[in-house]
Backbone as CSV, one residue per row, in Angstrom:
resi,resn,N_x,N_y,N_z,CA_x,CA_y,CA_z,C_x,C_y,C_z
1,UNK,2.241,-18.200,-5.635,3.345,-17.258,-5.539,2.956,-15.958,-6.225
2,UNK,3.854,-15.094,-6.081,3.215,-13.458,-6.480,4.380,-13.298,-7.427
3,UNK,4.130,-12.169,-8.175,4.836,-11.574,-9.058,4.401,-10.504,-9.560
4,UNK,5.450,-9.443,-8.540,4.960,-8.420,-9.221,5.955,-7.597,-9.900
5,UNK,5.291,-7.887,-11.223,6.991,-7.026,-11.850,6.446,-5.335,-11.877
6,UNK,9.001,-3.354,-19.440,9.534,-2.737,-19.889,10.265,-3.198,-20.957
7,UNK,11.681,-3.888,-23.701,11.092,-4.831,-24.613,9.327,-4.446,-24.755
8,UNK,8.377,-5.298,-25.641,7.081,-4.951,-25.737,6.942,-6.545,-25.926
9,UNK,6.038,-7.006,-24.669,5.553,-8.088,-24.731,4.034,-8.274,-24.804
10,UNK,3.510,-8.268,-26.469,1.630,-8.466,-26.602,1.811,-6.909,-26.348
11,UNK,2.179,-5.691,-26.843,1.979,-4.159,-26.926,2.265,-3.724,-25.538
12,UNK,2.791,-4.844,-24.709,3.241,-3.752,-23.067,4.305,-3.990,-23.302
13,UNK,4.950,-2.517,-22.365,5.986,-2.727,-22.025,6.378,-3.173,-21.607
14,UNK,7.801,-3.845,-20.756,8.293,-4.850,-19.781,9.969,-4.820,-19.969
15,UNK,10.136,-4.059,-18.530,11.928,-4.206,-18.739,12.315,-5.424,-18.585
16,UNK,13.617,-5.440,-19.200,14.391,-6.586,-19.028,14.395,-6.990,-17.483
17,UNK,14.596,-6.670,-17.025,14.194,-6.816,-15.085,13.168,-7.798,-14.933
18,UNK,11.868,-7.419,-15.147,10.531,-8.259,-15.303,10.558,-9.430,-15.950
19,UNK,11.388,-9.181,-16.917,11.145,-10.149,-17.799,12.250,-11.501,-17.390
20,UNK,13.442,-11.319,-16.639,14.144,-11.891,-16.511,13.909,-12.779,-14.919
21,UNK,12.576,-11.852,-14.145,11.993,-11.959,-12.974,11.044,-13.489,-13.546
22,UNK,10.224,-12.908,-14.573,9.312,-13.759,-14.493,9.828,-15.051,-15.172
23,UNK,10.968,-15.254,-15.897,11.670,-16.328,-16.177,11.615,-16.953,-15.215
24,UNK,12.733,-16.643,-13.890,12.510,-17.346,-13.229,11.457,-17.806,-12.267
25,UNK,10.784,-17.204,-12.163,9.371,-17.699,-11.649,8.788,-19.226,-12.491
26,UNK,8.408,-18.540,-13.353,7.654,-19.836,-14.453,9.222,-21.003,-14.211
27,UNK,10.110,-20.959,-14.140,11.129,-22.045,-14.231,10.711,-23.267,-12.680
28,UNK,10.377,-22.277,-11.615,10.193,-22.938,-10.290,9.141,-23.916,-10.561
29,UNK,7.770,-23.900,-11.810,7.248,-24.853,-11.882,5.669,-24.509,-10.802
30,UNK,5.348,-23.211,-10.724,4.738,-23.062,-9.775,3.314,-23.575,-9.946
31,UNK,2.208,-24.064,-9.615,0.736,-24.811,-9.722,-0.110,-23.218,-9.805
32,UNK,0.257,-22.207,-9.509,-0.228,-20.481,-9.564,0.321,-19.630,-9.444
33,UNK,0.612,-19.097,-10.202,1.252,-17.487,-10.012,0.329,-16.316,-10.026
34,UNK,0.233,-15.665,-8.885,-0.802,-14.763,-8.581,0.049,-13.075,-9.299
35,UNK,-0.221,-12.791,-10.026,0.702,-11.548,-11.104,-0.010,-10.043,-10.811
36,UNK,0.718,-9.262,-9.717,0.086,-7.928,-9.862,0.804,-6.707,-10.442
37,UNK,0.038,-6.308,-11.606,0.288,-5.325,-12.612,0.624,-5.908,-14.070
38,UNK,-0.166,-5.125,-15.327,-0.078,-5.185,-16.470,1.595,-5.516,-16.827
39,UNK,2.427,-4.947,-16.752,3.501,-5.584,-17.286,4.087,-6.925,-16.423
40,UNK,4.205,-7.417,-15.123,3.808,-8.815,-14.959,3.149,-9.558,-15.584
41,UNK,2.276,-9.443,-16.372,1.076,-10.567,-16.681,2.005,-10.440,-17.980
42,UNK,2.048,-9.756,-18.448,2.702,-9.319,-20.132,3.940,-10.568,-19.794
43,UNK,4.413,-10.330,-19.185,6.213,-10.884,-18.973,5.806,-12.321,-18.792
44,UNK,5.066,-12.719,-18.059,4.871,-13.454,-17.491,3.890,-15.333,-18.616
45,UNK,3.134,-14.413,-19.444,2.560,-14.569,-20.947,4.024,-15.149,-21.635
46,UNK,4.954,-14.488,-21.666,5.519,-14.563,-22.939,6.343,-15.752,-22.357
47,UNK,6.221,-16.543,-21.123,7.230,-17.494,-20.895,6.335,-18.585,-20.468
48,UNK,5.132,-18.620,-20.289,4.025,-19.604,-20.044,2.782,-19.120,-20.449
49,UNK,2.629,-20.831,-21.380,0.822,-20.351,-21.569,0.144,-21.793,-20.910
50,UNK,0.857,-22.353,-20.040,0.103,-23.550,-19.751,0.155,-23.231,-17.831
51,UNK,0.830,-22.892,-17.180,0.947,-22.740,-15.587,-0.467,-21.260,-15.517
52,UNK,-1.531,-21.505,-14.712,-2.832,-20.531,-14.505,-1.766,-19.446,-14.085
53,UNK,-1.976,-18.316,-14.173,-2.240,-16.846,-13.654,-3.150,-16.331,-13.338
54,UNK,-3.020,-15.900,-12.508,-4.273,-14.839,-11.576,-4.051,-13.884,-11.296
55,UNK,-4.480,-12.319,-12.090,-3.810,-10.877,-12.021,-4.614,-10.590,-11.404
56,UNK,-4.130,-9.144,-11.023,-4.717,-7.894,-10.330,-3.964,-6.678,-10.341
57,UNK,-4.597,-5.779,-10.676,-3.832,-4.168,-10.630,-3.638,-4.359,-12.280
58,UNK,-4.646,-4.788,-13.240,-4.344,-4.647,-14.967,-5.469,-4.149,-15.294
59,UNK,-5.396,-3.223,-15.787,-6.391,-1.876,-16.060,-7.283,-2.657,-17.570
60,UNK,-6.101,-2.995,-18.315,-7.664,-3.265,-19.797,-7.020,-4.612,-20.064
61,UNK,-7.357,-5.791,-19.488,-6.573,-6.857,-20.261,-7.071,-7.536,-21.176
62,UNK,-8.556,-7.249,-21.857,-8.635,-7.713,-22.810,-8.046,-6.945,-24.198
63,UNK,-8.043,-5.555,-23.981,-6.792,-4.859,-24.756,-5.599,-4.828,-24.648
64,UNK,-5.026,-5.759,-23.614,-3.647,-6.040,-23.432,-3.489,-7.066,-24.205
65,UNK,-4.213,-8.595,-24.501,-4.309,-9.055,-24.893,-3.875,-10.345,-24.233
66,UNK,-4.742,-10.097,-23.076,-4.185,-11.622,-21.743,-5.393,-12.173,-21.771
67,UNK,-7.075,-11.844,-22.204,-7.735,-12.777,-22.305,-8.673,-12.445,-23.550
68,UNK,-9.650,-12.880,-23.562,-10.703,-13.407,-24.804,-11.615,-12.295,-24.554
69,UNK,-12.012,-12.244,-23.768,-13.221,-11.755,-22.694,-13.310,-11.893,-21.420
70,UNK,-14.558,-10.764,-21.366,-14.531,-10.800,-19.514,-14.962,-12.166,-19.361
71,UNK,-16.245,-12.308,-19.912,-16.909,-13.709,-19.484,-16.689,-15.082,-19.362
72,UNK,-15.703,-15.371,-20.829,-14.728,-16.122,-21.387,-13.184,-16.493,-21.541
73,UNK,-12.549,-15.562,-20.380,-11.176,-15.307,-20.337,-10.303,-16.339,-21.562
74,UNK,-10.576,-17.535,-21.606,-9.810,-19.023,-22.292,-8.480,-18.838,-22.027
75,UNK,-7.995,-19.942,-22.155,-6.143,-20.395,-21.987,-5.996,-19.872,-20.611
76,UNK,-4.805,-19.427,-20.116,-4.418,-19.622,-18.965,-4.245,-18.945,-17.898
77,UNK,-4.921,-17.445,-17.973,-5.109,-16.186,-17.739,-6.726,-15.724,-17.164
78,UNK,-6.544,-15.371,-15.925,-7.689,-14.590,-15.791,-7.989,-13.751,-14.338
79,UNK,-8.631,-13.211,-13.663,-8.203,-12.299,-12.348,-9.118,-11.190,-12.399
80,UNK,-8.683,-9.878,-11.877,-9.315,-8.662,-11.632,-8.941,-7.575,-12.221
81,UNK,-9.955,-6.784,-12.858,-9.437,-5.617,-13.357,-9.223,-4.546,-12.274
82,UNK,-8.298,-3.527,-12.544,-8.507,-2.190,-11.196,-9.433,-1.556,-11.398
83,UNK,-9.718,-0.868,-13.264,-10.469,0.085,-13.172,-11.608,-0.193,-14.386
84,UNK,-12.281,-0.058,-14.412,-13.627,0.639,-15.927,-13.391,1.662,-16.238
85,UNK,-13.565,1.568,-17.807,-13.155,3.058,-18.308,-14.637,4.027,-18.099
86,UNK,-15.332,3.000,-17.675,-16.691,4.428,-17.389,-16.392,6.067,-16.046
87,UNK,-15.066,5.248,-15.932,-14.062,5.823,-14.086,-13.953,7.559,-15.115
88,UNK,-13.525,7.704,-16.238,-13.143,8.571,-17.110,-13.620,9.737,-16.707
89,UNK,-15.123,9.413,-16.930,-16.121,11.220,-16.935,-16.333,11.550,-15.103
90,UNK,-16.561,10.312,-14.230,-16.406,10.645,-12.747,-14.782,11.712,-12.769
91,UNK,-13.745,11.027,-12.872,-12.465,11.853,-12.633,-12.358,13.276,-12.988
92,UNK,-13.078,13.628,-14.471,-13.255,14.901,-14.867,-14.288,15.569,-14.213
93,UNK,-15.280,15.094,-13.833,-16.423,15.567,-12.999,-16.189,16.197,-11.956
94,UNK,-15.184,15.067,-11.084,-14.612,15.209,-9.939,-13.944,16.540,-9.748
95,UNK,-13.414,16.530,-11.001,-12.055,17.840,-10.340,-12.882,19.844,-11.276
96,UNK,-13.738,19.250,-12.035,-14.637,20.569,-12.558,-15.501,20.709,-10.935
97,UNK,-15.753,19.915,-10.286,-16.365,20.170,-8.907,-15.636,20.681,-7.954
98,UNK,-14.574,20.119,-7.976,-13.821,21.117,-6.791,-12.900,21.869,-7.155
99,UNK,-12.717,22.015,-8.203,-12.030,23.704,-8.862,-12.808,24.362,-10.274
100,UNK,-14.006,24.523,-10.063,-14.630,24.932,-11.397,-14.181,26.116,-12.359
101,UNK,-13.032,26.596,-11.669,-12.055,28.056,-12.039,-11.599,26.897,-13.548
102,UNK,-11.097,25.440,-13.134,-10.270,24.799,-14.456,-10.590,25.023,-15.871
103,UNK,-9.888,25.673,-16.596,-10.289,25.412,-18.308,-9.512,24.603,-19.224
104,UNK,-8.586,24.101,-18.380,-7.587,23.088,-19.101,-7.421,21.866,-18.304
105,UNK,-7.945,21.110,-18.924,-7.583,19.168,-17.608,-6.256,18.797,-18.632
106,UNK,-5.267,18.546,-18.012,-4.269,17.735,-18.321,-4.172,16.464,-17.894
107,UNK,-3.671,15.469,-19.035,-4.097,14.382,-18.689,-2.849,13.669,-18.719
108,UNK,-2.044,13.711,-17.211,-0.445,13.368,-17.324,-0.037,11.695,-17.148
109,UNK,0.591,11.538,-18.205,0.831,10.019,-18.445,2.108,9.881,-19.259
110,UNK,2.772,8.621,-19.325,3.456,7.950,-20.053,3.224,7.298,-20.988
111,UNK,3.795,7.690,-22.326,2.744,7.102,-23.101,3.353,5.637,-23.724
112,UNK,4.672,5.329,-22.955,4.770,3.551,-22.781,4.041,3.389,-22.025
113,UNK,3.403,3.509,-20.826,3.005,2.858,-19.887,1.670,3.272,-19.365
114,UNK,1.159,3.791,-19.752,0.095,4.076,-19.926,-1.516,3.478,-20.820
115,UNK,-2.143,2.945,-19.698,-2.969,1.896,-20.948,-3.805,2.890,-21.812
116,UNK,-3.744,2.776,-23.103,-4.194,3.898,-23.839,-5.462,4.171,-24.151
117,UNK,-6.704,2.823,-23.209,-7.801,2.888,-23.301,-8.353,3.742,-22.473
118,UNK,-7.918,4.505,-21.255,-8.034,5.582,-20.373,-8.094,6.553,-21.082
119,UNK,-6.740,6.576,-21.942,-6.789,7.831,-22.842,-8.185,8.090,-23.493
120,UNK,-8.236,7.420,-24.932,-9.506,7.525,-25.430,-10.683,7.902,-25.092
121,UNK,-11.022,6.761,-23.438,-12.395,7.158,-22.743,-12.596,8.730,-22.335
122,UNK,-11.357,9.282,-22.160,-11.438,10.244,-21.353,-11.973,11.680,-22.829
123,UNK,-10.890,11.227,-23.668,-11.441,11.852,-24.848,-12.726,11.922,-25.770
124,UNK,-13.251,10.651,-25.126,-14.295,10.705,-26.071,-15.676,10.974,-25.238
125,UNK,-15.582,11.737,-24.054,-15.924,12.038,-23.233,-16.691,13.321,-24.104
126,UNK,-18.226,13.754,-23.613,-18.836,14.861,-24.413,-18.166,15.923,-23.937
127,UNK,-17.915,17.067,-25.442,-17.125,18.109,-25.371,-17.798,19.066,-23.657
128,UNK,-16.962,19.393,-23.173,-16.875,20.146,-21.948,-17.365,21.586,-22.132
129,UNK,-18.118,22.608,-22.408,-18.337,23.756,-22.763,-17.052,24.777,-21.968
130,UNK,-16.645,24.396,-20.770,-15.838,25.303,-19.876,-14.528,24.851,-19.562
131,UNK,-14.334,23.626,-20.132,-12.654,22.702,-20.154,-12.471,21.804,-20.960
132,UNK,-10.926,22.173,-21.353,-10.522,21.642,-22.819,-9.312,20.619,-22.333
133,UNK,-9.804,19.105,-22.983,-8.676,18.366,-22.297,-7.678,18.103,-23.412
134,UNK,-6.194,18.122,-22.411,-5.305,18.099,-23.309,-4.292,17.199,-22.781
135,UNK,-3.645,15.864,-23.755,-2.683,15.076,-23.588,-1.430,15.774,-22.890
136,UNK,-0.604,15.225,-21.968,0.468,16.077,-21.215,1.496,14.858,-20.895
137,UNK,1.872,14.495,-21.867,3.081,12.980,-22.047,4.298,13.620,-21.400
138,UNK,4.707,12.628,-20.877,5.806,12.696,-19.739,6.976,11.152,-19.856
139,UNK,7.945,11.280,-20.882,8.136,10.387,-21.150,9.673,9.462,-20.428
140,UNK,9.784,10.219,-19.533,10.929,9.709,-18.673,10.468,10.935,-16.828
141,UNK,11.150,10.350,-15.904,11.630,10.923,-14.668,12.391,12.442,-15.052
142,UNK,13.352,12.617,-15.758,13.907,13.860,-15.924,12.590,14.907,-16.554
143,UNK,11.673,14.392,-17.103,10.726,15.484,-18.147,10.420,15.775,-17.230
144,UNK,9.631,15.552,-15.928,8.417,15.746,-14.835,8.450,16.747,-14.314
145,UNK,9.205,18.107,-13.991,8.956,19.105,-13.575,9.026,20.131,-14.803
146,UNK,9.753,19.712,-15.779,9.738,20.809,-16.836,8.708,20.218,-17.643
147,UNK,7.623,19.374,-17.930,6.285,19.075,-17.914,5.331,19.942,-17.636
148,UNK,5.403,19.690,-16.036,4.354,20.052,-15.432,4.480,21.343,-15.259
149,UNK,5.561,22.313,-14.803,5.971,23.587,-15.466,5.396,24.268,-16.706
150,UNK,5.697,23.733,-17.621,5.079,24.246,-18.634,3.664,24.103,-18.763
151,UNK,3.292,23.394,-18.698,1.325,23.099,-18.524,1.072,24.293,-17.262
152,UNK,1.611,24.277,-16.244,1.434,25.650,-15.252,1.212,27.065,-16.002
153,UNK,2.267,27.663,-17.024,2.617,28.751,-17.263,1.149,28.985,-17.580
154,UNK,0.198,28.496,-17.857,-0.855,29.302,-18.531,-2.005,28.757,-17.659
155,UNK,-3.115,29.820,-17.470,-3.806,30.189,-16.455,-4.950,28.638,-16.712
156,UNK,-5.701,28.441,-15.429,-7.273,27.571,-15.429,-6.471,26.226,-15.988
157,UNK,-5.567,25.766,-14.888,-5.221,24.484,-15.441,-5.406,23.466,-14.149
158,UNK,-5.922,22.268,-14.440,-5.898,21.310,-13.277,-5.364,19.828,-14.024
159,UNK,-5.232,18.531,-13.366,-4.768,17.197,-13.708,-5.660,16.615,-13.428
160,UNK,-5.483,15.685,-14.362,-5.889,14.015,-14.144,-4.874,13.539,-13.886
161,UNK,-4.462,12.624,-13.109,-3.176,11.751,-12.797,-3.963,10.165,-13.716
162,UNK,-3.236,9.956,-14.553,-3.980,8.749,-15.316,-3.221,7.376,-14.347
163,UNK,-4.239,6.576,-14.590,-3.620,5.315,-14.025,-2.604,5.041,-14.999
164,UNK,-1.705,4.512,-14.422,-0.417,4.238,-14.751,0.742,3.773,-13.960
165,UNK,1.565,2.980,-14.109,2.603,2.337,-13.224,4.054,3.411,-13.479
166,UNK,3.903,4.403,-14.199,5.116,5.674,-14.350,4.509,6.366,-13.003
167,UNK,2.940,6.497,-13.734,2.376,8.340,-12.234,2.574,7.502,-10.591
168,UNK,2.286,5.981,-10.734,2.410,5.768,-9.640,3.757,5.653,-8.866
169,UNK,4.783,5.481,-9.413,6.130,5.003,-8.925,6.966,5.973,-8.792
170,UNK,5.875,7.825,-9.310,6.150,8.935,-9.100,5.735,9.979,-8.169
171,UNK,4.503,9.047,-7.440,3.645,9.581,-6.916,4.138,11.047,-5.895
172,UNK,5.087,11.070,-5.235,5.346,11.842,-4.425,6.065,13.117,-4.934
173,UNK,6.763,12.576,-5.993,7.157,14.006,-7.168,5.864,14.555,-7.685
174,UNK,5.190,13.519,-8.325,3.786,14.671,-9.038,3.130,15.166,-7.610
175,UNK,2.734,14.762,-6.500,2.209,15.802,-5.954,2.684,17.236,-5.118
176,UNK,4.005,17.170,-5.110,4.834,18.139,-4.695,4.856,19.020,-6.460
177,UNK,4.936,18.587,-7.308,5.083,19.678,-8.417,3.705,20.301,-7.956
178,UNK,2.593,19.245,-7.921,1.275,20.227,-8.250,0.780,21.266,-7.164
179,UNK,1.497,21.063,-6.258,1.796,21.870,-4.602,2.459,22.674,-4.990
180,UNK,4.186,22.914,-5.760,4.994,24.177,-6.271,3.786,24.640,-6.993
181,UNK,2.949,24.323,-8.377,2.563,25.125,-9.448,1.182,25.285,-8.898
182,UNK,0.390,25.099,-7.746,-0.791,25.252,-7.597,-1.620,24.573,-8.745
183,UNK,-1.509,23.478,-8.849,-2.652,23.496,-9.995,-3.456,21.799,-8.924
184,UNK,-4.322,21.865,-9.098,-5.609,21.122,-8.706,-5.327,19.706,-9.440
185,UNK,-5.824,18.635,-8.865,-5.680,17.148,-8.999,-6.130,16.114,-9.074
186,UNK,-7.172,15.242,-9.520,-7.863,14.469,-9.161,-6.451,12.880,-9.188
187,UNK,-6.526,12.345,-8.867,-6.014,10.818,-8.713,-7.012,10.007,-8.804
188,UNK,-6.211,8.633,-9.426,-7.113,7.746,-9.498,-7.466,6.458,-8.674
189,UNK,-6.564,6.270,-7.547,-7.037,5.562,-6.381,-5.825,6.635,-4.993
190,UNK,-5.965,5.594,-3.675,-6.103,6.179,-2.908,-4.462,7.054,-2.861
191,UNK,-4.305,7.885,-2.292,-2.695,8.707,-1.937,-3.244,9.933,-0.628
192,UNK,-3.075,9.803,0.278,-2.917,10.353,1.478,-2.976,11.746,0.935
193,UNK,-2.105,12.126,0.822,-1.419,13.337,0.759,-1.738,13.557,-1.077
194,UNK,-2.994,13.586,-1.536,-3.338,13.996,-2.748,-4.587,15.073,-2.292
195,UNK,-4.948,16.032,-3.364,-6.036,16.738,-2.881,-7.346,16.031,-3.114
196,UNK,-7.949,15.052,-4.118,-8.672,14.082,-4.006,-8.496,12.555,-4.935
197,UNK,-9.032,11.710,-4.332,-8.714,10.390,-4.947,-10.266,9.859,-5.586
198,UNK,-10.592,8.971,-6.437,-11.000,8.242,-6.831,-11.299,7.251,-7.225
199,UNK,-11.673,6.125,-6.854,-10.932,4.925,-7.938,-11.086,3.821,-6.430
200,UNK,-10.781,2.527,-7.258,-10.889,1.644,-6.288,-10.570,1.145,-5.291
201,UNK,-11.314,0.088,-4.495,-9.917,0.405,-2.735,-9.352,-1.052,-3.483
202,UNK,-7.974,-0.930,-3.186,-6.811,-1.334,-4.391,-6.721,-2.935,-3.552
203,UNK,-6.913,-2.655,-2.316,-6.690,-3.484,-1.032,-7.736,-5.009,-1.232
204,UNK,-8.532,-4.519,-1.789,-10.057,-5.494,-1.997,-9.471,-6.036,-3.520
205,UNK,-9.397,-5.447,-4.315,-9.128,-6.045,-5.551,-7.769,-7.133,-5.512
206,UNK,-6.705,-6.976,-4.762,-5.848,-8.054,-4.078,-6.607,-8.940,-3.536
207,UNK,-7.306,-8.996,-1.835,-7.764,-10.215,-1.563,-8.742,-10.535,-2.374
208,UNK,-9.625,-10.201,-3.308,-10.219,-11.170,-3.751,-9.615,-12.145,-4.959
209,UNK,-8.710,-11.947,-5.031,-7.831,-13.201,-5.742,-7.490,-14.196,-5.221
210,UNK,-7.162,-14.285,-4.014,-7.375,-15.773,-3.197,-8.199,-16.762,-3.500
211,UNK,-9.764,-16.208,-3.633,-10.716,-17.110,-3.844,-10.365,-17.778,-5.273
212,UNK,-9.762,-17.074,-6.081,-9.727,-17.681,-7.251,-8.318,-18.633,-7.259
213,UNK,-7.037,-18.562,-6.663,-5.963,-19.507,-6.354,-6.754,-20.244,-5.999
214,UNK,-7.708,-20.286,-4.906,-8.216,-22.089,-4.354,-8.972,-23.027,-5.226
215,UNK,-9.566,-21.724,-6.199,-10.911,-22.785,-7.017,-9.844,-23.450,-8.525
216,UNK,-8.479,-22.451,-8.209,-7.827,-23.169,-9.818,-6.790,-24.290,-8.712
217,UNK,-6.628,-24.194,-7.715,-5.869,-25.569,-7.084,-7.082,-26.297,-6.574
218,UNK,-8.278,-26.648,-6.603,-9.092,-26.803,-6.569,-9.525,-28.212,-7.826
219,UNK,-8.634,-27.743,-9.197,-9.339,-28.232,-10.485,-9.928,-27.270,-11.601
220,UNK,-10.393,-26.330,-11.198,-11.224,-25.257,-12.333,-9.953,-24.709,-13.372
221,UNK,-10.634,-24.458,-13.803,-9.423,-23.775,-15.287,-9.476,-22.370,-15.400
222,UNK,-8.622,-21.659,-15.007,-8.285,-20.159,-15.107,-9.478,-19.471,-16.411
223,UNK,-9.036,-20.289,-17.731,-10.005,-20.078,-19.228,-11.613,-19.635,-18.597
224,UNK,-12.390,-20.477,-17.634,-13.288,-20.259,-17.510,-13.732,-19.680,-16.345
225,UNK,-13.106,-18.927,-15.780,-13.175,-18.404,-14.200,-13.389,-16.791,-15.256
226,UNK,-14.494,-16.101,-14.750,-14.997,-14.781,-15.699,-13.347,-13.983,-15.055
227,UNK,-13.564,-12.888,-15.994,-12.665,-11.426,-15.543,-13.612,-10.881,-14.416
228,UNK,-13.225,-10.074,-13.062,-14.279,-9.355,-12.178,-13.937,-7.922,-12.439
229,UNK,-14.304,-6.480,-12.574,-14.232,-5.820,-12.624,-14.365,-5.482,-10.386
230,UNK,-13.692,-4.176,-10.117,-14.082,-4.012,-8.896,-15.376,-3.635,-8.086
231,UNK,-15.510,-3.897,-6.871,-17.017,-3.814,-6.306,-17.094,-2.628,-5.040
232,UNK,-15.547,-2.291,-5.069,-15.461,-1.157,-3.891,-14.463,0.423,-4.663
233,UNK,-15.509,0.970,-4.386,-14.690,2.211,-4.241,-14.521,3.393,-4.159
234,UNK,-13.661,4.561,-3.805,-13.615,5.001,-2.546,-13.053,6.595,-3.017
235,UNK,-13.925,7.408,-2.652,-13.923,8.973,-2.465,-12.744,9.537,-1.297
236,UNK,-11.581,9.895,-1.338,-10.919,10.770,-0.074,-10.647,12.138,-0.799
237,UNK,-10.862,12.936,0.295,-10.967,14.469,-0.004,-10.286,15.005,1.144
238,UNK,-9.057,15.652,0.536,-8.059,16.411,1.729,-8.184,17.684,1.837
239,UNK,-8.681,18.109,3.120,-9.197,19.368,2.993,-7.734,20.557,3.273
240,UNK,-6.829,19.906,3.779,-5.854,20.702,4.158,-4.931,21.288,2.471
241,UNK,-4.972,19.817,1.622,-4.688,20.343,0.427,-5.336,21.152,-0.320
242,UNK,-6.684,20.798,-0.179,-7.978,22.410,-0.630,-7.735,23.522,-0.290
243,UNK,-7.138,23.881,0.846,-7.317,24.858,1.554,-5.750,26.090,0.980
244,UNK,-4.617,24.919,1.113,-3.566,25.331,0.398,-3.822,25.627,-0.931
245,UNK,-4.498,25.237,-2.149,-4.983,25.334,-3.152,-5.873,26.852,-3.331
246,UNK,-6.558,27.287,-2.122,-7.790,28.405,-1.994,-8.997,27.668,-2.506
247,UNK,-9.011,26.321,-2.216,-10.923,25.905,-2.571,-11.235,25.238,-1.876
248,UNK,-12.484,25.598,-2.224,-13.557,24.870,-1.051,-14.128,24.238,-1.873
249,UNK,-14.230,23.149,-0.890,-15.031,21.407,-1.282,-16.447,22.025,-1.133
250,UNK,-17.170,21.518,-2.352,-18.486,21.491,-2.371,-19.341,20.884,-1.344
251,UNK,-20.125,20.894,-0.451,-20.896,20.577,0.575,-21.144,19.163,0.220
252,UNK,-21.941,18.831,-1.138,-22.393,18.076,-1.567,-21.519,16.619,-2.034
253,UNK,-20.429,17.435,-2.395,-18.997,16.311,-2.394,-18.229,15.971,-0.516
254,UNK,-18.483,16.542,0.059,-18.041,16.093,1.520,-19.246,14.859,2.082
255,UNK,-19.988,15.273,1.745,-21.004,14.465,1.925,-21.412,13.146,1.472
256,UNK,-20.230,12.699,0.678,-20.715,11.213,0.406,-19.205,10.783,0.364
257,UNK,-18.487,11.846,0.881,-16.679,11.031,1.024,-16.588,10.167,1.654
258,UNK,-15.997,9.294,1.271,-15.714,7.776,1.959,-14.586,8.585,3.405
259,UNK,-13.845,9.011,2.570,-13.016,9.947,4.001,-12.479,11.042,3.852
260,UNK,-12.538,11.864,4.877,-12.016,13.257,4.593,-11.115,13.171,5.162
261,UNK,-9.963,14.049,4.985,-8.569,13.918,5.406,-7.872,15.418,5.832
262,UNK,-7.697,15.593,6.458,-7.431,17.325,7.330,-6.192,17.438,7.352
């Protein structure tokens, strides 16, 4: 069965919603619960440690604190990560390449919901000689245009959209602000209608959790089934949003896009 779910369960968040979701789940008695997203697994933890779980879409779970290790997951927890924080310096790379005008990366997140190991990587990233990155917390739906507004008012500014289950469940507001304020975008997996994406195909990191439901109804023990980090993933570059923007995609970046988008 699936579960995909705001309290702080193990340092995540998890609304009462989730939490009252994954009650009843674990009550049905299920032989697997397949859990996609960090606050599922969180919720889901705090009402069973003996029924296997099998996540996907949880960005750091050994800093969430759902397993041991990649190699070693133990107890009753284990699945796919979405991202590596090595994703950090590509995303900044990414967007100094197709707007090299940027002197400010904003790095827009929630900072409940937001796994804070993104943060860090991204910071501890070698100083930039030509862009200065700066935290841009967004801590409810009402902040998000008077946010991103204000990060606008001042010149050579572009985003990181951080992974996050806030930027995503916002997705269509943040890219219409960054369309009002002109400012440039990288994302961290796929969105149509973004000016470029990065990050994993989200689609693959789902089915390959199947294989792991059969081998734990199977007999195997979740504890010893490794963590997988992802094995696909995927460049889209919208040229129609470039174009609205005034930039041009580097030759060299069209050239290894998984897809271009007009």
């Amino acid at each position: 069965m699936a579960a995909t779910c705001g309290s702080k369960s193990g340092g995540v968040a998890v609304s009462p919603r989730i939490q009252t979701l994954a009650k009843e789940l674990v009550a049905l008695s299920c032989e697997v619960i397949v859990a996609r997203s960090t606050p599922a697994v969180a919720a889901l933890m705090k009402e069973t440690r003996t029924i296997p779980i099998v996540f996907s879409y949880v960005v750091d779970p050994v800093g969430s604190g759902f397993v041991q290790s990649f190699s070693r997951p133990g107890g009753n927890v284990t699945g796919f990560q979405t991202y590596e924080f090595t994703l950090a310096g590509k995303w900044l790379q990414l967007l100094l390449q197709v707007a090299p005008s940027v002197r400010r990366v904003g790095l827009i997140h929630n900072p409940a919901t937001a796994p804070p190991g993104f943060l860090r990587a991204m910071e501890a990233l070698p100083a930039s000689p030509s862009a200065q990155l700066i935290r841009v917390p967004v801590h409810n739906a009402a902040e998000m245009d008077t946010t991103i507004a204000d990060f606008a008012r001042e010149p050579g500014g572009g985003l990181v959209v951080m992974p996050d289950t806030f930027n995503d469940a916002r997705h269509d507001e943040i890219v219409a602000l960054t369309a009002k304020y002109r400012l440039p975008a990288v994302y961290t997996h796929r969105f149509d209608d973004s000016l470029i994406c990065y990050g994993p195909d989200l689609s693959d990191v789902l089915r390959r959790a199947a294989p792991y439901v059969d081998r734990i109804l199977k007999g195997e023990r979740p504890g010893d089934l490794p963590v997988q980090a992802p094995t696909k993933y995927e460049l889209i570059i919208n040229l129609h949003i470039a174009e609205t923007l005034g930039l041009k995609i580097p030759p060299e970046l069209l050239a290894i896009a998984d897809e271009i988008l007009q």
